[in-house]
N, C-alpha and C positions, 0 to 999 in steps of 0.2 A: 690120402685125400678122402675128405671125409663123405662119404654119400648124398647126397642132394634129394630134399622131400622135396615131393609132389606137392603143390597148394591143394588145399582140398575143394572141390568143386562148389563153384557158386548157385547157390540157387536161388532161381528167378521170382519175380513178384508174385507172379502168376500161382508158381508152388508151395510159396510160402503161405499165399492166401488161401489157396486149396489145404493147404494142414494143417489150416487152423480154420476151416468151416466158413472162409467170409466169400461172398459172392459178389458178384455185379451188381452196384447196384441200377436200377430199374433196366434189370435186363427181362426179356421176352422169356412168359414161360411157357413149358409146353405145351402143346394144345388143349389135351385133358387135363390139367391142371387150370389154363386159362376157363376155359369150357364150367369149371369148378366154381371160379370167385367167379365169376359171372353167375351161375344160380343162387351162390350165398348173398352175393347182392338183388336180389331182384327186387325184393323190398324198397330196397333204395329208387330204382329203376322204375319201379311204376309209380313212387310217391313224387319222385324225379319230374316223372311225364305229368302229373296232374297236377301239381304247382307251379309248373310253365302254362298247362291248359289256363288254369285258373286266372293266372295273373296277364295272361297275352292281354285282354282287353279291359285290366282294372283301371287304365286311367279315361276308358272313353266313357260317354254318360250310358249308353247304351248296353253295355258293359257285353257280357255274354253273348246279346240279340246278333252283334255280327257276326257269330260262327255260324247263324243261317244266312244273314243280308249279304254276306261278301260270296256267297255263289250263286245266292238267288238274282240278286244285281246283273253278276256277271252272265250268267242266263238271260235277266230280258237286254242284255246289252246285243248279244250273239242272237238274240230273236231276232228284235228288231234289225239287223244287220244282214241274217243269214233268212230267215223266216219270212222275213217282209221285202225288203227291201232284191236281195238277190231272187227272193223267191224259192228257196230250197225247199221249203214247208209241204210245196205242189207236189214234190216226190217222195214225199215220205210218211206215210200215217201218222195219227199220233208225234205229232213231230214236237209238241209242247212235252210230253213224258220223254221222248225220245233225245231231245236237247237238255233238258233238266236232270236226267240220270246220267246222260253224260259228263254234265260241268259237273258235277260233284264226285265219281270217279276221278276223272280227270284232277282236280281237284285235290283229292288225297293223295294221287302220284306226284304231282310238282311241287306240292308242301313238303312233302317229304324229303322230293331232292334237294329243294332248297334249305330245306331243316339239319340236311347233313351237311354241304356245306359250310355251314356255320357252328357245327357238332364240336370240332375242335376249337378254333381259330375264337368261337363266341363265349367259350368257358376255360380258356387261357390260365387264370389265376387255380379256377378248380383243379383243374389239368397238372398244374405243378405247385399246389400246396398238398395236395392227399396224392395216396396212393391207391388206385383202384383198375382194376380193366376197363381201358378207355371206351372198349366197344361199350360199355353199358352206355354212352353219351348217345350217339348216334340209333342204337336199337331205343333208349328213353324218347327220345324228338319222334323217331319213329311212332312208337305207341303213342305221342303224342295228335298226332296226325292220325292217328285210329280213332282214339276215344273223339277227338274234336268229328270225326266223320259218323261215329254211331249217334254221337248229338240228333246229327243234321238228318238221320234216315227217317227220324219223325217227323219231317217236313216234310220231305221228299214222299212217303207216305200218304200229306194230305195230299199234295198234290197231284199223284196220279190216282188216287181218288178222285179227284176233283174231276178228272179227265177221263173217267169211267175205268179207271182200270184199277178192280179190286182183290185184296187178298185169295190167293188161290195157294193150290200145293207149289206151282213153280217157282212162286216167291223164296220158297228153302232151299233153291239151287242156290240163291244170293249168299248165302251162309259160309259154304265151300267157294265160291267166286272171292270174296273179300278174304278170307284166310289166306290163298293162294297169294291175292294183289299183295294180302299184308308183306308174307315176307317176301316177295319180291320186291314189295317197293323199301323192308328193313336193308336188305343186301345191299342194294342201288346206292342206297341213303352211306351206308360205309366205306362204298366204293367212292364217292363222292367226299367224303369226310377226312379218307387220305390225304385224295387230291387236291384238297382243298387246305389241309394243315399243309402242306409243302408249297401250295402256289394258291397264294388269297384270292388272288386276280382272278379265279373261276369265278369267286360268288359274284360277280359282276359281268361277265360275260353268260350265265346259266339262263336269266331270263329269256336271252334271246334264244336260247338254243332250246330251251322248253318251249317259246312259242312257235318256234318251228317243228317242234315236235306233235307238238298240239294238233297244228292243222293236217299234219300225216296221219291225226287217232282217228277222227272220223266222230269227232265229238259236236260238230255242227252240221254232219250229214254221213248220209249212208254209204261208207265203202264199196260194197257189194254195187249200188247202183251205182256210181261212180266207174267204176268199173266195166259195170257193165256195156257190149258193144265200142269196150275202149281198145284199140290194137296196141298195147301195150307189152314190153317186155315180159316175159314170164316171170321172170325173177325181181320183177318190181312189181308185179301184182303179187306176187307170195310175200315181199318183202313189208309190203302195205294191209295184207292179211292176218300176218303173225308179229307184226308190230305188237308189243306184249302191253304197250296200254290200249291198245283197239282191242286185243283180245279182250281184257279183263273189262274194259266197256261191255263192248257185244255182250256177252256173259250175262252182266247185269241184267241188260235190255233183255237178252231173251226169257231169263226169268221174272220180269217185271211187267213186260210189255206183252200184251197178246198180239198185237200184227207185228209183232218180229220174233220171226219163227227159225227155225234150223236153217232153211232153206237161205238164210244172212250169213250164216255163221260160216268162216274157213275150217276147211275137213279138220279133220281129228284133234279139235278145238281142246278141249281136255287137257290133252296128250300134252300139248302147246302151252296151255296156263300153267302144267303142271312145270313143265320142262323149266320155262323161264323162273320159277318158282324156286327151282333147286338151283338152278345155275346161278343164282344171282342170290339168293338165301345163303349156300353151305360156297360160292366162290367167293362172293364181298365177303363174306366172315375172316375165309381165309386171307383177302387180301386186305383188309383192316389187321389180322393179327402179326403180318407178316412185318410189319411198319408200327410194334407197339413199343417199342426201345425209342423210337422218336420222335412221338407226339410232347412237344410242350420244348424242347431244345432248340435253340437258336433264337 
């Protein structure tokens, strides 16, 4: 009887494609390797942001002038509302510099959010004609929302001028204060830009949930007074304290404003701008790359 061969073992797709060099394709790559095409594109990335800047308002007549009228507006809207009418103005010095630095803060965080939601979902065809790291979409809107906000600080500028409050040395705390907002509000913006490529139905639901956030920043009045004499839970005055757009408000104000002083500020205020800076800088990074095999499928 004659001996009976063994078939010889099959091998899978999987090994076959490994011995001959071919990979996934648009599979996720390493972090350092991600981390990598991302600095070789940056190019791309900030010509990216300034031809979105550019073009946001090329069909209006006014063309450019709204990147200051849409937060000045929205300022004498919240004057008149919060200033005049409720009367807040009474408790708060300076309340014309101290409203107007706020909306434009304020301002650059909720563009943002909203510029990330839209990050994936609003450049769809880009998304899956090229191949690039998606994050460069969401950090580009980003930096978009920067440059459109250093526009605006030259207003911002007359007018607390106007209001007597002029350049001094604490004005260069603003410096370090906006770097910080920036990448916390990049991170935010990727965090958002996931969530937002897997369920569209955010960017529709975000306005409301930004203008509830809005009036927890203290961008139409002062937290600390607010607070003040309020018997209030501890952990909802710390939670309305370290609220990381009130922080980076307050910030502003203290370095812009001279009757808002330390004495506004929630303790180890820094420590706090700093903190939300990383956590929400190097965690969105991480959770935008973690989801980069899936942007543009489906």
């Amino acid at each position: 009887m004659a001996a009976s061969r063994s078939a010889p073992p099959v091998e899978s797709l999987g090994e076959l494609a490994a011995r001959h060099g071919l990979t996934v394709s648009g599979a996720r790559p390493s972090l350092g390797a991600y981390i990598g095409q991302l600095w070789s594109r940056r190019h791309f990335i900030t010509a990216f942001a300034t031809a979105r800047l550019t073009a946001q308002y090329s069909q209006a007549k006014l063309g450019q002038v709204w990147q200051l009228m849409t937060p000045l507006l929205n300022a004498a809207v919240y004057y008149f509302i919060f200033g005049v009418l409720l009367k807040t103005s009474h408790h708060v010095p300076d309340f014309v510099p101290f409203l107007v630095t706020g909306v434009f803060i304020w301002t650059f965080t909720a563009n943002s959010v909203m510029s990330g939601t839209r990050a994936v979902s609003g450049n769809i065809g880009l998304v899956r004609a090229l191949h690039f790291p998606r994050a460069a979409l969401p950090i580009a809107l980003a930096l978009q929302q920067l440059q459109q906000l250093l526009f605006s600080l030259g207003a911002l500028a007359v007018i607390l001028m106007g209001f007597g409050q002029f350049p001094k040395a604490s004005w260069l705390l603003a410096v370090p204060a906006l770097l910080l907002q920036a990448v916390f509000n990049t991170g935010l913006s990727m965090v958002m830009a996931r969530i937002a490529a897997r369920t569209p139905d955010i960017a529709q639901l975000m306005p409301f949930l930004l203008r509830t956030w809005m009036y927890a920043s203290g961008v139409m009045f002062s937290i600390s007074t607010v607070l003040k004499g309020k018997d209030l839970p501890h952990v909802v005055a710390v939670a309305l304290q370290c609220n990381p757009a009130a922080v980076y408000i307050d910030l502003m104000r203290f370095a812009l404003i001279d009757s808002f002083t330390s004495a506004q500020l929630p303790p180890h205020v820094w420590a706090v701008a700093l903190g939300w800076a990383v956590l929400f800088g190097a965690g969105g990074f991480l959770y935008f790359w973690k989801a980069e095999e899936q942007y543009g499928r489906g």
